[in-house]
C-alpha positions in Angstrom: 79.3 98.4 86.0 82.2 99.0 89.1 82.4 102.3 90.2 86.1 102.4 89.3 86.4 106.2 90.5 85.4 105.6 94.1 87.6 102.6 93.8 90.4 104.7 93.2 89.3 107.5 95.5 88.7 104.8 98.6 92.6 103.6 98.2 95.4 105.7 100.0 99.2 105.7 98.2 102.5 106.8 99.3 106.0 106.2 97.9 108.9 106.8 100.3 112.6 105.9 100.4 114.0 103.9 103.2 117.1 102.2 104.3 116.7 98.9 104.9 118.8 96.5 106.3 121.7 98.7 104.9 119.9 98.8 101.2 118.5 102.3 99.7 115.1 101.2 98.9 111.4 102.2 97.8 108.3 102.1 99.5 105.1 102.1 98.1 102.1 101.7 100.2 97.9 101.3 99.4 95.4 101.5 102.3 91.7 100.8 101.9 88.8 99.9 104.5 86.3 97.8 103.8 83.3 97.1 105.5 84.0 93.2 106.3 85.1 92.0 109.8 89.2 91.2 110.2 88.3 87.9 110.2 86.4 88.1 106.7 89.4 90.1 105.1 92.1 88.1 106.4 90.2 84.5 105.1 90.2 86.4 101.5 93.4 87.6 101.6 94.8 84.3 102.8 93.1 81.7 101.5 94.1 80.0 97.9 90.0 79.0 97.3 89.2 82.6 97.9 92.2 84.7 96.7 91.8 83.1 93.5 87.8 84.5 93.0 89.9 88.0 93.2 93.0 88.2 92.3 94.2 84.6 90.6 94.9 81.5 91.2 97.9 80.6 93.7 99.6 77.4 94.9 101.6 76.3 97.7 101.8 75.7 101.5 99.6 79.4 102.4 101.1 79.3 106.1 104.5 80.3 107.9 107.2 78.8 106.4 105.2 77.5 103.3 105.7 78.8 99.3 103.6 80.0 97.1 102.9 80.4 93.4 100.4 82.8 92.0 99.5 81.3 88.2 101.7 82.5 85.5 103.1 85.7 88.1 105.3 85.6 91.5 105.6 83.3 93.6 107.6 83.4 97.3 107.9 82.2 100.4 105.6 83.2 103.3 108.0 84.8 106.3 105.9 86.0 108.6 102.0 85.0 109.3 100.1 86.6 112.3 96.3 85.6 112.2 93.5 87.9 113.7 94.5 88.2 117.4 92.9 91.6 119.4 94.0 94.6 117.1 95.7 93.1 114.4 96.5 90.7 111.7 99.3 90.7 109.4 101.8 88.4 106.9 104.7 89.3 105.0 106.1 87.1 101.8 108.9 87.5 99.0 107.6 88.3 96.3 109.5 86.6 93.3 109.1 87.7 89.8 111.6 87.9 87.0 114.4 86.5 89.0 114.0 89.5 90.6 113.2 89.8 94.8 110.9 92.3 96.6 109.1 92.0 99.5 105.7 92.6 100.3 103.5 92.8 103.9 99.9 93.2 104.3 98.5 94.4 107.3 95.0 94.8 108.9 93.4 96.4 111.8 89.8 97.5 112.8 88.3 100.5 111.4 84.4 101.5 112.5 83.1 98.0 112.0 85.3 96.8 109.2 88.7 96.8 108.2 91.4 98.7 107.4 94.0 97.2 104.8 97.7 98.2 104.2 99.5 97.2 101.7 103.6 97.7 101.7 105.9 96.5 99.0 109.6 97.3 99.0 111.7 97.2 96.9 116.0 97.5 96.8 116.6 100.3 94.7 119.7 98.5 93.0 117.5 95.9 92.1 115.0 97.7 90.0 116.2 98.6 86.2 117.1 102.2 86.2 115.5 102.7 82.8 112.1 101.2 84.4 111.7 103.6 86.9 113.2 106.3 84.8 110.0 105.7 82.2 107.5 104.5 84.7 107.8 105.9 88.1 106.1 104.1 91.1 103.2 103.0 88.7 105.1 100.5 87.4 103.5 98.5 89.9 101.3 100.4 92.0 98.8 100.3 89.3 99.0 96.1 89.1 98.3 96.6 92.9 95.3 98.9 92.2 93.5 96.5 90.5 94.2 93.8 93.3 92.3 96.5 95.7 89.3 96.4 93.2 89.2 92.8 92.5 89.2 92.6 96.6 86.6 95.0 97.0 84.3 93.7 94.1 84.7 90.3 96.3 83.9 91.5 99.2 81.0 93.7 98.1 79.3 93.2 95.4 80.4 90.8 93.5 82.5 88.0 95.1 83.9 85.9 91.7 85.2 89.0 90.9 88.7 87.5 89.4 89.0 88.1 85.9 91.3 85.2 83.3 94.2 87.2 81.6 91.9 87.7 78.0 89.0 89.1 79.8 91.6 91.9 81.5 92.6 93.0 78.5 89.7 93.1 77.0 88.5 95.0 79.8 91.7 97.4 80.1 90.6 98.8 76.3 86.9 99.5 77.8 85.5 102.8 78.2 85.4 101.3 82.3 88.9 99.7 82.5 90.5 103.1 80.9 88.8 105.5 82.7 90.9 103.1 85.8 94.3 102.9 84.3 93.5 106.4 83.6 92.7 107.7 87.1 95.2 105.1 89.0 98.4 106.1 86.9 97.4 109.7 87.6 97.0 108.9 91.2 100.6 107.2 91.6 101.7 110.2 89.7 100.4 112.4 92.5 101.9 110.2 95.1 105.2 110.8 93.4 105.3 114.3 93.5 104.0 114.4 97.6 107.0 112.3 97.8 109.4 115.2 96.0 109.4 114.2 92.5 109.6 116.9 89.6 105.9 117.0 88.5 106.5 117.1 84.6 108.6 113.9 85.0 105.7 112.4 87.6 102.8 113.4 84.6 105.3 111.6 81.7 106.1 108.8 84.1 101.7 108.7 84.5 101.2 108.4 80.9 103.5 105.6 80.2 102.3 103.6 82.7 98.9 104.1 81.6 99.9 103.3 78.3 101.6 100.4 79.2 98.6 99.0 80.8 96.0 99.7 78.4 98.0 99.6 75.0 97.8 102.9 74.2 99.1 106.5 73.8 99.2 108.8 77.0 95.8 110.5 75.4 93.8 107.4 75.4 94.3 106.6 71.4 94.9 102.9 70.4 98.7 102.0 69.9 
């Protein structure tokens, strides 16, 4: 059994607006410390053999310059790569999905004796459908990167094939476990909207769809 609650409770969110580069765009952001070294995050986090035993498989040239192909999801190019040096250790990639372009940076500094994680992904606000953020708020994606955070902290914890193929996710999305996740991590992006000034009835009806969406199912848990 994963303790999918304190999974959800370890992970820090925030959604923000930003101009960037002259483009309006959202911000979301995860952080989560774990109790590996830098150097045993950033090997996970970087390194096809291992990134596929908790996340999925990838492809590609995994250094500056190189592209990448995560199977049957994005794929990018890798635009900035800074290995563990001192304080820090960081890389930044497109991520390309749906002929559509985002970009996403991972970051990592020491914390105790582990390692904190940040996650950023940004988005251009002219590039995301209106009608998808409309219906399904920051979750949209921030519960995808959710269960990249458990996958990475069943790996590095307690259970380090943790990696799951695409039949035995949705099986596990309609358990009692992966509900009670989609569940807790659509509420918690729904939060995370309204710190960031959204109207809180629209936040809770953006929560439920996206929770639906994930799991197949109605906002109170019933079977679609």
């Amino acid at each position: 059994m994963m303790d999918v609650l304190g999974q959800l409770g370890a992970v820090s969110r925030g959604v923000r607006s930003e101009v960037i580069d002259g483009e309006p765009s959202s911000v979301q952001t995860l952080e989560q410390t774990y109790p590996s070294p830098m150097t045993d995050v950033w090997d996970a986090v970087t390194s096809a053999e291992r990134i596929a035993r908790w996340f999925m498989p990838v492809t590609g040239d995994l250094q500056l310059g190189g592209t990448y192909q995560l199977e049957g999801n994005a794929g990018g190019t890798v635009l900035e790569c800074e290995p563990p040096a001192g304080e820090a250790a960081r890389f930044r990639v497109t991520w390309e999905f749906g002929g559509g372009v985002t970009w996403l940076t991972v970051r990592l500094a020491p914390e105790g004796e582990g390692t904190r994680l940040e996650l950023e992904h940004v988005a251009r606000d002219a590039d995301v459908p209106v009608e998808m953020s409309a219906m399904f708020g920051p979750g949209a994606t921030g519960v995808g990167w959710d269960g990249g955070l458990l996958g990475l902290s069943q790996h590095l914890t307690t259970d380090p094939d943790a990696a799951m193929a695409p039949e035995e996710l949705e099986a596990w999305a309609r358990s009692e476990e992966g509900t009670a996740f989609y569940r807790g991590s659509a509420d918690a992006w729904g939060q995370a909207s309204i710190d960031a000034g959204a109207d809180p009835e629209q936040a809770k009806a953006q929560a439920d769809a996206t929770f639906g969406f994930y799991t197949g199912t109605t906002g109170d848990g019933e079977q679609g």
